[in-house]
C-alpha positions as CSV (number, residue, x, y, z in Angstrom):
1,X,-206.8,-34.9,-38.7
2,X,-206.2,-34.1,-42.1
3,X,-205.3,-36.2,-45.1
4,X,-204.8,-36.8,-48.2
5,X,-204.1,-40.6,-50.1
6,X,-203.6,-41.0,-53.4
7,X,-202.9,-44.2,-54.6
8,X,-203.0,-45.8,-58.4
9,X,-199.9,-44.9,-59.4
10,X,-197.4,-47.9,-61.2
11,X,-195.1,-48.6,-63.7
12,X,-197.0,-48.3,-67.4
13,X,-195.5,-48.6,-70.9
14,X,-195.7,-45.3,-73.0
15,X,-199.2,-44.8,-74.5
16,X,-200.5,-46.6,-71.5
17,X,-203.3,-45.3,-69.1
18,X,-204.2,-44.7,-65.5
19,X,-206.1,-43.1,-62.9
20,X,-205.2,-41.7,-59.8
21,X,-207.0,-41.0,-57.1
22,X,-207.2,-38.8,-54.3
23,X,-208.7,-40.4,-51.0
24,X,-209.6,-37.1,-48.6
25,X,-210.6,-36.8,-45.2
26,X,-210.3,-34.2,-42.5
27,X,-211.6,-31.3,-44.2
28,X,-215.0,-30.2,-45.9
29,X,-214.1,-31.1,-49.3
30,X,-216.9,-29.6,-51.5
31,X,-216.0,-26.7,-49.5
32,X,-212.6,-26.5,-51.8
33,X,-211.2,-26.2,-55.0
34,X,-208.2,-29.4,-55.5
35,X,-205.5,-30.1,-57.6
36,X,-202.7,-32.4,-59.2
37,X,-199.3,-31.5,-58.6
38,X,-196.1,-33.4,-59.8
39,X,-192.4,-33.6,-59.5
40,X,-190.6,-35.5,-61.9
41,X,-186.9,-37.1,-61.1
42,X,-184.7,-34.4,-60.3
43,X,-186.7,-31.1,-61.2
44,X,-189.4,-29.1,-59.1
45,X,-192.7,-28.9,-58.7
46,X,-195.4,-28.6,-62.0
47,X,-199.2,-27.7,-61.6
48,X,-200.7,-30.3,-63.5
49,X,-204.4,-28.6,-63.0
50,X,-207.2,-27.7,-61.1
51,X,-211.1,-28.1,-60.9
52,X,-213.4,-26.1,-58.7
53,X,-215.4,-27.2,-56.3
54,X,-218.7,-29.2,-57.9
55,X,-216.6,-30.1,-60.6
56,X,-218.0,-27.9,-63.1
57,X,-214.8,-25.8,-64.2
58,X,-211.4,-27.6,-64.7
59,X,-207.9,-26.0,-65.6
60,X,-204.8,-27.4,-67.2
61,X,-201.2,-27.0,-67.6
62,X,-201.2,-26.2,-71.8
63,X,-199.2,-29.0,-72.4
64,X,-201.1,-31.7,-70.4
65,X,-204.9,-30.4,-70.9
66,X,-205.4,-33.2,-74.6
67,X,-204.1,-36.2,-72.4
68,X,-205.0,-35.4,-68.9
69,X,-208.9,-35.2,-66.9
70,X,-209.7,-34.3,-63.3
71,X,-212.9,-35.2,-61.5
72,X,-214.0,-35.1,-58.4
73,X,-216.9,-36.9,-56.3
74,X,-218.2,-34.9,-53.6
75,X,-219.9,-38.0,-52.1
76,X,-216.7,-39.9,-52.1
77,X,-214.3,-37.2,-51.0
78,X,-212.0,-38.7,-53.4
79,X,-210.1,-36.7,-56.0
80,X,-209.2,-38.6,-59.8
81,X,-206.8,-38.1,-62.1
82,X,-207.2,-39.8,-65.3
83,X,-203.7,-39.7,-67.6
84,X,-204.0,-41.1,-71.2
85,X,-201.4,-41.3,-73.7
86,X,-198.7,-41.9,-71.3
87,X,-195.2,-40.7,-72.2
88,X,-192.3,-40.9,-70.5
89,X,-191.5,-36.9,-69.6
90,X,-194.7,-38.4,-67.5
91,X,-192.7,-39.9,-65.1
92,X,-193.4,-38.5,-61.6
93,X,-194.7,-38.6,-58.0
94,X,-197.8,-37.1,-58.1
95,X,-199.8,-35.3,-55.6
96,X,-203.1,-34.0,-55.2
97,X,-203.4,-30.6,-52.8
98,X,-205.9,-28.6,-51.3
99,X,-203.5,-25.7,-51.7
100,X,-205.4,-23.1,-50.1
101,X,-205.4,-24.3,-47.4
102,X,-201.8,-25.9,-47.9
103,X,-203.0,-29.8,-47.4
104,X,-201.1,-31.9,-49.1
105,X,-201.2,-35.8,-49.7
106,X,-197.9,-38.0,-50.0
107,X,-197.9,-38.9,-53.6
108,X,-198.0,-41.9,-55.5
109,X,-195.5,-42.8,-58.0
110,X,-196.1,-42.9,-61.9
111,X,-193.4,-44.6,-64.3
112,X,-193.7,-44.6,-67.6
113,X,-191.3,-46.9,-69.4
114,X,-190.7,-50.2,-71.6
């Protein structure tokens, strides 16, 4: 079976920090390229980036790629997202994604506010 569990996600106050991570199972992860996805209240789905399979090559949306880092550890299985800076258009429910082969995990909440 499958899965994907990310977990770290809380409330912050702007300019805050946190790392998500991506617990994976199910699947030959070092096999696959990951990524972060979120949805923020009310609007769709934004690719928040990418990195390859060792971890050597990373992508980012333009306007997260100064704040936001992806890692991986193969050993682990595990998937990290670590956000800096936090602002409030950073509220979401995040998800990491093996997208192709369409695995998905179930997200974990982020909430930037005062």
């Amino acid at each position: 079976e499958v899965q994907l569990v990310e977990s770290g996600g809380e409330l912050v106050q702007p300019g805050g920090s946190l790392r998500l991570s991506c617990a994976t199972s199910g699947f030959t992860f070092d096999d696959y390229g990951m990524s972060w996805v979120r949805q923020a209240p009310g609007k769709g789905l934004e690719w928040v980036g990418s990195i390859n399979w060792d971890g050597v090559t990373t992508a980012y949306a333009e306007s997260l790629k100064v704040r936001f880092t992806i890692s991986r550890d193969n050993a682990k299985n595990t998937l990290y997202l670590q956000m800096n800076k936090l602002e409030s258009g950073d509220t979401a429910v995040y998800y990491c994604a093996n997208m192709k082969s369409d695995y998905w995990g179930q997200g974990t909440q982020v909430t930037v506010s005062s």
